[in-house]
N, CA, C and O atoms as a GROMACS GRO file, in nm:
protein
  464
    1UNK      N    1   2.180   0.284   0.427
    1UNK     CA    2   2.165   0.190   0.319
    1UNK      C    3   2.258   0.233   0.205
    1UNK      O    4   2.234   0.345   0.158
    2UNK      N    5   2.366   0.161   0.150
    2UNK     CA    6   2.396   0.155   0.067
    2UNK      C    7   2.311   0.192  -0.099
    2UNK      O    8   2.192   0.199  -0.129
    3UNK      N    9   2.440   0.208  -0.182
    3UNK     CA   10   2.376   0.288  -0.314
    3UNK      C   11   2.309   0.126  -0.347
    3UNK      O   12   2.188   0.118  -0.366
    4UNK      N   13   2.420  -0.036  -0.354
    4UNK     CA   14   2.376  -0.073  -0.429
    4UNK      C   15   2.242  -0.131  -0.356
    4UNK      O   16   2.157  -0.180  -0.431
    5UNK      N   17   2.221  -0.131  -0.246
    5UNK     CA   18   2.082  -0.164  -0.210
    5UNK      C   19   1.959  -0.126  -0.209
    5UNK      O   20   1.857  -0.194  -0.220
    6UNK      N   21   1.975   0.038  -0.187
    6UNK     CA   22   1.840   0.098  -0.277
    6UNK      C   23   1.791   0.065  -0.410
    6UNK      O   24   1.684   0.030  -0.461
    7UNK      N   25   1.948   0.095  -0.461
    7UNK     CA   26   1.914  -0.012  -0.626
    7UNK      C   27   1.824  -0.157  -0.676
    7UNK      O   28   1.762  -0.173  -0.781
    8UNK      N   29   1.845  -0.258  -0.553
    8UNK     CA   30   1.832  -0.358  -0.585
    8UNK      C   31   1.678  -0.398  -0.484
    8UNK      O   32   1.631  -0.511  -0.493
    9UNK      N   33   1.606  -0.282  -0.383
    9UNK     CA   34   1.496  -0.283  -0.378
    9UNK      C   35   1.373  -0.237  -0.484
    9UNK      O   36   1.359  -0.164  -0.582
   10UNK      N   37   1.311  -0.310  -0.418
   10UNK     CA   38   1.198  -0.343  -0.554
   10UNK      C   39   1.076  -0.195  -0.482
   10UNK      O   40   1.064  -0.166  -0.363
   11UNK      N   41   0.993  -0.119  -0.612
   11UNK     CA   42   0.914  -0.004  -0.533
   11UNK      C   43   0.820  -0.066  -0.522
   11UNK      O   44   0.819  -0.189  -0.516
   12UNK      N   45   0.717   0.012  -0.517
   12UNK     CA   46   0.549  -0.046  -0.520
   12UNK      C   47   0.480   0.030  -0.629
   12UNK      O   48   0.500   0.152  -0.619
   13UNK      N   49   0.421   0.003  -0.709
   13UNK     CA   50   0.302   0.054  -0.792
   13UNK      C   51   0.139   0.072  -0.733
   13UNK      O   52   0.082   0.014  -0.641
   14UNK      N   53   0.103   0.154  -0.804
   14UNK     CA   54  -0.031   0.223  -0.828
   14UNK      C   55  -0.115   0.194  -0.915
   14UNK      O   56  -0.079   0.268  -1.006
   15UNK      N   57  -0.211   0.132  -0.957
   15UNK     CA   58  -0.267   0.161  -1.053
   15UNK      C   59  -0.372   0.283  -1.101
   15UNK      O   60  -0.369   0.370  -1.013
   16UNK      N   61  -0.445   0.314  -1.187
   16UNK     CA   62  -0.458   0.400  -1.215
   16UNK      C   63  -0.615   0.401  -1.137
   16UNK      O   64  -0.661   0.511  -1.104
   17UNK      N   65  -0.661   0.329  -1.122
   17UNK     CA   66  -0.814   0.305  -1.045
   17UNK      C   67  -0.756   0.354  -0.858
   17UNK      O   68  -0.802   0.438  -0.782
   18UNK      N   69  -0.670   0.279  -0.845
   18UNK     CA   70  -0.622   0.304  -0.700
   18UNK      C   71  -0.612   0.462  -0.667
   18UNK      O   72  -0.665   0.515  -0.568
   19UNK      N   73  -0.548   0.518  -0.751
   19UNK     CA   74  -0.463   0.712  -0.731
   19UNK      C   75  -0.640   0.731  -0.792
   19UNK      O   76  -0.696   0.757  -0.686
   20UNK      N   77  -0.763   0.731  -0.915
   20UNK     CA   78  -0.854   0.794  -0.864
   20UNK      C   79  -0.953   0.748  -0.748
   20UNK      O   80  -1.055   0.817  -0.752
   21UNK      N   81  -0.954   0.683  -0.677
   21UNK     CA   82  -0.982   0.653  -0.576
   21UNK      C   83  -0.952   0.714  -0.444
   21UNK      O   84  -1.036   0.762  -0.368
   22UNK      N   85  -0.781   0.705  -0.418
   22UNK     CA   86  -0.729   0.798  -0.310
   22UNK      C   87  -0.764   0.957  -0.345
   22UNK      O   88  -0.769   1.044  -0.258
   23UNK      N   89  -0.792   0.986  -0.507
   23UNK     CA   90  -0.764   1.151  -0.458
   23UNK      C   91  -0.952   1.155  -0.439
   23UNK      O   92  -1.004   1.252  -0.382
   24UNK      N   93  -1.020   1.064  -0.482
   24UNK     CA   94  -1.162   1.134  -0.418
   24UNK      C   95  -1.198   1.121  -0.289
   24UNK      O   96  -1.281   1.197  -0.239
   25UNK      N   97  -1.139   1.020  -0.220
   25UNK     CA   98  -1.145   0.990  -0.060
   25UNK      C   99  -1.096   1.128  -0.019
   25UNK      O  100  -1.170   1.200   0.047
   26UNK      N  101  -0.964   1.170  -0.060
   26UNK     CA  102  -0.898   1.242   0.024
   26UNK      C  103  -0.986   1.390  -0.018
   26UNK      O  104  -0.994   1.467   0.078
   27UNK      N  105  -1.034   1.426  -0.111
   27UNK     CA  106  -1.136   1.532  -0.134
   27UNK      C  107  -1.226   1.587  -0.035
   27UNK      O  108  -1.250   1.698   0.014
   28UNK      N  109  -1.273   1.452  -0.024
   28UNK     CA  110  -1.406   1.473   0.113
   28UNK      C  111  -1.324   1.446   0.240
   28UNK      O  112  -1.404   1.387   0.312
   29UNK      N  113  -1.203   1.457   0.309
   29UNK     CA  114  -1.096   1.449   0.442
   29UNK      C  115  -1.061   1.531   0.411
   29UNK      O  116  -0.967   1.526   0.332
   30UNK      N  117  -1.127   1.691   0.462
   30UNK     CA  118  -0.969   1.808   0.525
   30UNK      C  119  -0.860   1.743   0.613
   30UNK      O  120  -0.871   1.660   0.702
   31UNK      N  121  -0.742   1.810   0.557
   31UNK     CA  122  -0.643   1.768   0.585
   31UNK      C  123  -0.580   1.653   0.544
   31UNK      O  124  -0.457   1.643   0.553
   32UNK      N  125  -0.613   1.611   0.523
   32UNK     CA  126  -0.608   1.480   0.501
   32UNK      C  127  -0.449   1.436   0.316
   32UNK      O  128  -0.485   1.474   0.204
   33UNK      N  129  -0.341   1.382   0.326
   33UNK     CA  130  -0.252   1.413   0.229
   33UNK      C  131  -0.267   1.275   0.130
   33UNK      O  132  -0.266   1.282   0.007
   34UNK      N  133  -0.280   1.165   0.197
   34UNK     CA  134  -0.209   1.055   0.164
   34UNK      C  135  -0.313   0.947   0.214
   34UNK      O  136  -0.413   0.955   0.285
   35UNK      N  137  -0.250   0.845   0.150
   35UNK     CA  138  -0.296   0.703   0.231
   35UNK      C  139  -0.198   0.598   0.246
   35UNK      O  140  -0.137   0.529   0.165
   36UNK      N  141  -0.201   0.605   0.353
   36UNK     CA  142  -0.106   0.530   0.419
   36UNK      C  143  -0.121   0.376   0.426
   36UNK      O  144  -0.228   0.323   0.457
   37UNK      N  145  -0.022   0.313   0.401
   37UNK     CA  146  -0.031   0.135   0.379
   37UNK      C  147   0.069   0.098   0.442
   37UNK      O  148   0.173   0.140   0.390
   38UNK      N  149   0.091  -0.007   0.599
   38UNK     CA  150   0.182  -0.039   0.582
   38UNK      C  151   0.176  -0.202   0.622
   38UNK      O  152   0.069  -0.254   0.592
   39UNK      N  153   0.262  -0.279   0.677
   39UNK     CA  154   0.212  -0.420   0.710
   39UNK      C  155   0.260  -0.409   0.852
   39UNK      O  156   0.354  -0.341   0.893
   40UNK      N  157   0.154  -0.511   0.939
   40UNK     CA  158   0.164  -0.596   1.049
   40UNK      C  159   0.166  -0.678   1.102
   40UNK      O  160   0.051  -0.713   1.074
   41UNK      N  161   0.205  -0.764   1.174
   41UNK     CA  162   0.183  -0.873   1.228
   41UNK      C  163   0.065  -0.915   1.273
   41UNK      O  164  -0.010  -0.838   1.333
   42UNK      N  165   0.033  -1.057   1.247
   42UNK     CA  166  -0.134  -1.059   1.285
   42UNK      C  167  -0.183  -1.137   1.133
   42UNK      O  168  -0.124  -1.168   1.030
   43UNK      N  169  -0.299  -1.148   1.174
   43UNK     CA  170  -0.402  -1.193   1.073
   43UNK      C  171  -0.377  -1.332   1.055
   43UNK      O  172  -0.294  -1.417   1.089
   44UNK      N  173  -0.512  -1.316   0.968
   44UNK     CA  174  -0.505  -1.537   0.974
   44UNK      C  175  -0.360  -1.569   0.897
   44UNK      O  176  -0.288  -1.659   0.938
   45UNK      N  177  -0.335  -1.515   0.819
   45UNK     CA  178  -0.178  -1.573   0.762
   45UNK      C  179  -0.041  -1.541   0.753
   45UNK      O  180   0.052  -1.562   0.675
   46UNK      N  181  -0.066  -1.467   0.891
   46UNK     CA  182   0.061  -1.398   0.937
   46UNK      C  183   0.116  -1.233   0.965
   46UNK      O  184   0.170  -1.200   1.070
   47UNK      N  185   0.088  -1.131   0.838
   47UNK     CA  186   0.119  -1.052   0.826
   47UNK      C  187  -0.032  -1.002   0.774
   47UNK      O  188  -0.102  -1.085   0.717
   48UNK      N  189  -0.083  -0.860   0.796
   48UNK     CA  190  -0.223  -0.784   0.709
   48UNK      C  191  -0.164  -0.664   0.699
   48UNK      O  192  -0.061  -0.608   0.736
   49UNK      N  193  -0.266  -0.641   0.636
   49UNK     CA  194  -0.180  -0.482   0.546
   49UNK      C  195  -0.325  -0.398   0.629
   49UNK      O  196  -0.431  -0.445   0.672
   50UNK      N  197  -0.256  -0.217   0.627
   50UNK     CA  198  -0.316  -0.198   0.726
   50UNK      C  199  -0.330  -0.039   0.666
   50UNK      O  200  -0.228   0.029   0.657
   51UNK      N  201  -0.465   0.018   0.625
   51UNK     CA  202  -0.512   0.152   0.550
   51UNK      C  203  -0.541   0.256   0.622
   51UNK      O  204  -0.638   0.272   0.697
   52UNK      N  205  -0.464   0.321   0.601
   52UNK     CA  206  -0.483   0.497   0.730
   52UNK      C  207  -0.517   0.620   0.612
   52UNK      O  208  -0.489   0.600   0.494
   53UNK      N  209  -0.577   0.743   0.654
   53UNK     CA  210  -0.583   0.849   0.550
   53UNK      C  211  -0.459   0.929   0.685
   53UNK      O  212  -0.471   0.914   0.806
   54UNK      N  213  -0.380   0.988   0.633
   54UNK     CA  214  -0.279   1.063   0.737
   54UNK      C  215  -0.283   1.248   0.679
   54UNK      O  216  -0.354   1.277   0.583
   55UNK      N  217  -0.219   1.330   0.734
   55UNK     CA  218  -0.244   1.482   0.758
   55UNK      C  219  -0.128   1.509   0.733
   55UNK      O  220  -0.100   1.615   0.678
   56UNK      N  221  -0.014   1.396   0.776
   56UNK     CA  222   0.137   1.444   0.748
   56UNK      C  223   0.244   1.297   0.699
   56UNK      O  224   0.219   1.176   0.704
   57UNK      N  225   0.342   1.356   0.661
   57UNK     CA  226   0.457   1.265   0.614
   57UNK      C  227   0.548   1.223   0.694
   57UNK      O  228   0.627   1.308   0.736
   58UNK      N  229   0.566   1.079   0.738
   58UNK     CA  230   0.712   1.052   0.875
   58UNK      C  231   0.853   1.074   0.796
   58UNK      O  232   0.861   1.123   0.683
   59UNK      N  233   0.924   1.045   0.845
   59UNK     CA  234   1.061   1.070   0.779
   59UNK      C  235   1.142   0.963   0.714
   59UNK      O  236   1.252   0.965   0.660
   60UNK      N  237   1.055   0.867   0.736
   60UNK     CA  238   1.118   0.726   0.675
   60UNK      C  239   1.004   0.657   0.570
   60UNK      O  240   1.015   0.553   0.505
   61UNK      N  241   0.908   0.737   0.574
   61UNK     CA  242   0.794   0.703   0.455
   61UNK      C  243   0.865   0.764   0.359
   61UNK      O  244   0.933   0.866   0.355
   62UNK      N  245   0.810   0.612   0.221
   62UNK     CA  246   0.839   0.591   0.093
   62UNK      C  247   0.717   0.669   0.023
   62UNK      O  248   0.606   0.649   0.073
   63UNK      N  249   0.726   0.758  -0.090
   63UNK     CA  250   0.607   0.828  -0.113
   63UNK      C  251   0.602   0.758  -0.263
   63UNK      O  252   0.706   0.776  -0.326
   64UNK      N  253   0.513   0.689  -0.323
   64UNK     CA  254   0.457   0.638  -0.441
   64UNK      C  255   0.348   0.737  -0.460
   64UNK      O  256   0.266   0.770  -0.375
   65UNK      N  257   0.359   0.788  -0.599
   65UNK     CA  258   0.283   0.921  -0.665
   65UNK      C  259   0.231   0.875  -0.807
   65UNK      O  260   0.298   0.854  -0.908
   66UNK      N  261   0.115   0.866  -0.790
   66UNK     CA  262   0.063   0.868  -0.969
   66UNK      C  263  -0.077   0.969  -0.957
   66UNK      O  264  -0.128   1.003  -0.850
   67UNK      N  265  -0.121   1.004  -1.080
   67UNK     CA  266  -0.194   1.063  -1.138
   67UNK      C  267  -0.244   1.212  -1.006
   67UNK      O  268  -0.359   1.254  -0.993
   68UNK      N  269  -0.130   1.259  -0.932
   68UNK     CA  270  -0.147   1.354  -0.840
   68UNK      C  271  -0.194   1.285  -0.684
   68UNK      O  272  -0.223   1.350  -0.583
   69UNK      N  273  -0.189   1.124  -0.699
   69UNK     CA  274  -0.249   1.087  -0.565
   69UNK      C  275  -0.144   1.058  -0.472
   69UNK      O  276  -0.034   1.072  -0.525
   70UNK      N  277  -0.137   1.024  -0.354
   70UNK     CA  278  -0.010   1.005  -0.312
   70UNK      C  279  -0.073   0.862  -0.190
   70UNK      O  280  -0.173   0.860  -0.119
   71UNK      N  281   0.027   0.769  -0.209
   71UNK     CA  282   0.098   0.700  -0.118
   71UNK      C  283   0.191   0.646   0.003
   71UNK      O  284   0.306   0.617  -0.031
   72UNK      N  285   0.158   0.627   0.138
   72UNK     CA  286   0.255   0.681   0.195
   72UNK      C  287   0.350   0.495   0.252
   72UNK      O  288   0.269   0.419   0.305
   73UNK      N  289   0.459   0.451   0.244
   73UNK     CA  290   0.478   0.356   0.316
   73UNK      C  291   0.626   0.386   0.390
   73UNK      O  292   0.719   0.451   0.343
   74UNK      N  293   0.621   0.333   0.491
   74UNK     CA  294   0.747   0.294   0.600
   74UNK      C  295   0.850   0.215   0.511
   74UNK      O  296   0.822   0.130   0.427
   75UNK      N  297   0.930   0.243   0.532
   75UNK     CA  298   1.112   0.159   0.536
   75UNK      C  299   1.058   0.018   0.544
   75UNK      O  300   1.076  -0.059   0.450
   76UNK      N  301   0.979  -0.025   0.675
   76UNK     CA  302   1.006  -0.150   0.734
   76UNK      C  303   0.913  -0.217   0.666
   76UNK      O  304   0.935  -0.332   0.628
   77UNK      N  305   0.776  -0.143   0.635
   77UNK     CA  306   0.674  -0.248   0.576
   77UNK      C  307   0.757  -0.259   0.389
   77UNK      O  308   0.799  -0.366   0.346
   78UNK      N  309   0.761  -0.171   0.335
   78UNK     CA  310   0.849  -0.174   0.187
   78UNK      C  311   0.924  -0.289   0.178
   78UNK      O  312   0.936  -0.345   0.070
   79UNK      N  313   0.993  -0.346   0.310
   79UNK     CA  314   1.072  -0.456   0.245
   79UNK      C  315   0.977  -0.588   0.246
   79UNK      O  316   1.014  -0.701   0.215
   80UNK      N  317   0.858  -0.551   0.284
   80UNK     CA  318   0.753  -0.704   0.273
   80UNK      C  319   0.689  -0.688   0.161
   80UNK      O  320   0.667  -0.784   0.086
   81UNK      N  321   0.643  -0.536   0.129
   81UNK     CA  322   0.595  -0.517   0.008
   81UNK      C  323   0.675  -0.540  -0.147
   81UNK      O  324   0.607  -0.577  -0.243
   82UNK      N  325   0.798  -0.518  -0.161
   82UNK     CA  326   0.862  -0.462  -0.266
   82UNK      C  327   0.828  -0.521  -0.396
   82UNK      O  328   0.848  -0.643  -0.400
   83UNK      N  329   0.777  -0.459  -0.515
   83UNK     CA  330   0.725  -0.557  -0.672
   83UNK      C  331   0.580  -0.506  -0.652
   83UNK      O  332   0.538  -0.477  -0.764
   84UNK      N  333   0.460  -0.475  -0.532
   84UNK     CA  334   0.348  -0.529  -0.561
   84UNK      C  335   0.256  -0.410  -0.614
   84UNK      O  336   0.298  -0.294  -0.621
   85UNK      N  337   0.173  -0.434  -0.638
   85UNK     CA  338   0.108  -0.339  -0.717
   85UNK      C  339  -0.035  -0.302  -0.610
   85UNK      O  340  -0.116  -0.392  -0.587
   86UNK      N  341  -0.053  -0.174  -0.554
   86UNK     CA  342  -0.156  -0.171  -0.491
   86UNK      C  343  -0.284  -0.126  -0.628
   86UNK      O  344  -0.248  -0.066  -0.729
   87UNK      N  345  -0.413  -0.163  -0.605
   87UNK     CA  346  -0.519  -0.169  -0.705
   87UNK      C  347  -0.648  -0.144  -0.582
   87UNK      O  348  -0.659  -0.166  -0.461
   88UNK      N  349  -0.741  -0.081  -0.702
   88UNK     CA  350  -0.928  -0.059  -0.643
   88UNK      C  351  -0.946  -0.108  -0.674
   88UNK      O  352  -0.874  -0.127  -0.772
   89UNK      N  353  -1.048  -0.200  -0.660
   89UNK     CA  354  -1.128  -0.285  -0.693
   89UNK      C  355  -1.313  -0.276  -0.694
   89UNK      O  356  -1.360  -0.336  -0.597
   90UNK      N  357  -1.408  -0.219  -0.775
   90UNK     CA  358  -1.498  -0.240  -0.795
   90UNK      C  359  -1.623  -0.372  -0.818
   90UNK      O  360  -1.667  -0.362  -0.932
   91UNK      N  361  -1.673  -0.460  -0.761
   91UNK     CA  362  -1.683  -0.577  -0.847
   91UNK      C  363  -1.818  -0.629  -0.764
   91UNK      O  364  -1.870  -0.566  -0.672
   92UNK      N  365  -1.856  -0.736  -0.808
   92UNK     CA  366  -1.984  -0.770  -0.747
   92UNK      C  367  -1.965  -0.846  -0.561
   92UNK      O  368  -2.055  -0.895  -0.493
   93UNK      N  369  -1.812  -0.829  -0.523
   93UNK     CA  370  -1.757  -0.886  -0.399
   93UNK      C  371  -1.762  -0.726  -0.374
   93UNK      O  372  -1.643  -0.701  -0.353
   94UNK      N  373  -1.805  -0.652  -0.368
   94UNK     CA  374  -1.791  -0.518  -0.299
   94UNK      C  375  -1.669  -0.410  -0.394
   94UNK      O  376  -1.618  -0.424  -0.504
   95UNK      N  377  -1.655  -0.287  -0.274
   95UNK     CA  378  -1.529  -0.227  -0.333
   95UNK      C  379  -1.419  -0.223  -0.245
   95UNK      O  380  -1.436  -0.218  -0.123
   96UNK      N  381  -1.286  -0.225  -0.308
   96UNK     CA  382  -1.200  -0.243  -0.193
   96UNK      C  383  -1.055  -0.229  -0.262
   96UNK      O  384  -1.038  -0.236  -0.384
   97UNK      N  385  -0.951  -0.209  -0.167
   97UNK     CA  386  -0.807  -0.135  -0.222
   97UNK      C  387  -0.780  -0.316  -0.187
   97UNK      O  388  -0.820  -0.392  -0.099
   98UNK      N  389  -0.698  -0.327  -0.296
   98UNK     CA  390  -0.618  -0.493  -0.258
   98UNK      C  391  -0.466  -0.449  -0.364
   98UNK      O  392  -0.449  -0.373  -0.459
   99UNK      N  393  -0.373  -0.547  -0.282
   99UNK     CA  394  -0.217  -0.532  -0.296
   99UNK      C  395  -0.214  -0.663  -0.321
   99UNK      O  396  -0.229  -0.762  -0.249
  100UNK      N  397  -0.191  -0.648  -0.443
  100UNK     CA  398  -0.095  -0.796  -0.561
  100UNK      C  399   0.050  -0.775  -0.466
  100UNK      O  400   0.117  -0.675  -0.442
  101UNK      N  401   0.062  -0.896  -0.434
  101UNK     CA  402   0.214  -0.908  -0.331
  101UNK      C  403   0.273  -1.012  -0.409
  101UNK      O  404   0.192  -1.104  -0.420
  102UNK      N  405   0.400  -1.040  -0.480
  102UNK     CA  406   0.494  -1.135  -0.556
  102UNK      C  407   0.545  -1.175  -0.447
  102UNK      O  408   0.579  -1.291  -0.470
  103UNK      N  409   0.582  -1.136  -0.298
  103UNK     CA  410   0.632  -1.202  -0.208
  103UNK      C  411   0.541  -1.295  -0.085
  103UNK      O  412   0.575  -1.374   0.002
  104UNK      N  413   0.446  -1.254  -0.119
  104UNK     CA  414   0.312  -1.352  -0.056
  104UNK      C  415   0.332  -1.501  -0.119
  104UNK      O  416   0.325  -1.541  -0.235
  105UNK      N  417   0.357  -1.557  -0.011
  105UNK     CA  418   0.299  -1.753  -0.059
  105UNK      C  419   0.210  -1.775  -0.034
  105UNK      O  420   0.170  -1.883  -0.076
  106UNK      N  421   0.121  -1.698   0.043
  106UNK     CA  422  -0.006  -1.774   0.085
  106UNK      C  423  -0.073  -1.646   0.121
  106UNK      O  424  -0.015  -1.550   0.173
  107UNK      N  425  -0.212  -1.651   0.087
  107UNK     CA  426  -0.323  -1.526   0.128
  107UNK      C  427  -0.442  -1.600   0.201
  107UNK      O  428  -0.479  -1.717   0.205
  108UNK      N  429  -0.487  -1.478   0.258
  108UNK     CA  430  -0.661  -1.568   0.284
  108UNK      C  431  -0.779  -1.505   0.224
  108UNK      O  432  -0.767  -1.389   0.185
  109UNK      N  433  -0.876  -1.558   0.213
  109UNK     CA  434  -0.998  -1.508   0.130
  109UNK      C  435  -1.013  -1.403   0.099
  109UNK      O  436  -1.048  -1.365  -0.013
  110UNK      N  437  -0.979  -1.310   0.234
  110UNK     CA  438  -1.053  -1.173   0.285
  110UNK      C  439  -0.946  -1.077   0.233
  110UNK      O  440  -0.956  -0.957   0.258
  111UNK      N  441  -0.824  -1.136   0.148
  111UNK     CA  442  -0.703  -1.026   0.068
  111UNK      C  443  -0.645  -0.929   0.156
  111UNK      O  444  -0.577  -0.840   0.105
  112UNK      N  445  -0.664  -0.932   0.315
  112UNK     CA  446  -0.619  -0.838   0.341
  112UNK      C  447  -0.489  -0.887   0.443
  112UNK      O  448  -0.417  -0.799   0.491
  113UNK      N  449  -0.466  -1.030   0.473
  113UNK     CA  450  -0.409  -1.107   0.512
  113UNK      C  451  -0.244  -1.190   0.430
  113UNK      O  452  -0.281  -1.277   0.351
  114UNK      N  453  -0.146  -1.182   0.433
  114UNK     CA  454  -0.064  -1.274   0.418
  114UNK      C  455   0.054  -1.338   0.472
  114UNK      O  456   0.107  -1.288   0.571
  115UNK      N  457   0.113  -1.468   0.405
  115UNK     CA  458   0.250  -1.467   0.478
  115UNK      C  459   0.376  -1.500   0.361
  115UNK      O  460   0.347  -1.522   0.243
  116UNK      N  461   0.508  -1.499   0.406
  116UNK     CA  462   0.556  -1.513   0.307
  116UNK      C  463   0.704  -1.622   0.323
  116UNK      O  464   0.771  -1.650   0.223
   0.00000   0.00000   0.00000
């Protein structure tokens, strides 16, 4: 990849509920480094995003870092993601990690689904 194309990819954000969230999950998982996000094919609207706790780092994972928590994503899912902001969510619909996607046109109920 070119300089000016790293440049002109977009990262992913954290919010600050999300990183304390991952580092208390990962507290109670020995071994355990990261959380891993990446996208797949599938789901009611095409593409779902898909939550792993992992032990190690691949060589083409993108590492997003805030407040000491860490993030892990692939090359390939980053370019579906790029702009979005992953977030926790506390609320009377349960608790749950959801990804604000700017490249999503369409979601389904269940947030864990899109296409673009």
């Amino acid at each position: 990849m070119g300089a000016d194309a790293k440049t002109t990819m977009k990262t992913v954000e954290l919010s600050e509920s999300a990183a304390r969230r991952i580092l208390k999950i990962i507290a109670n998982e020995p071994g355990k480094i990261a959380l891993r996000v990446s996208v797949e094919g599938g789901g009611c609207s095409g593409f779902s995003y898909k939550f792993d706790l992992v032990s190690a780092r691949n060589d083409d994972d993108v590492a997003i870092e805030k407040d000491g928590a860490t993030v892990l994503i692939d090359d390939l899912s980053l370019v579906y993601m790029g702009g979005s902001v992953i977030d926790f969510v506390d609320d009377l619909m349960g608790q749950s990690f959801q990804i604000r996607n700017p490249n999503a046109v369409a979601s389904c109920g269940c947030g864990t689904s899109f296409s673009i």
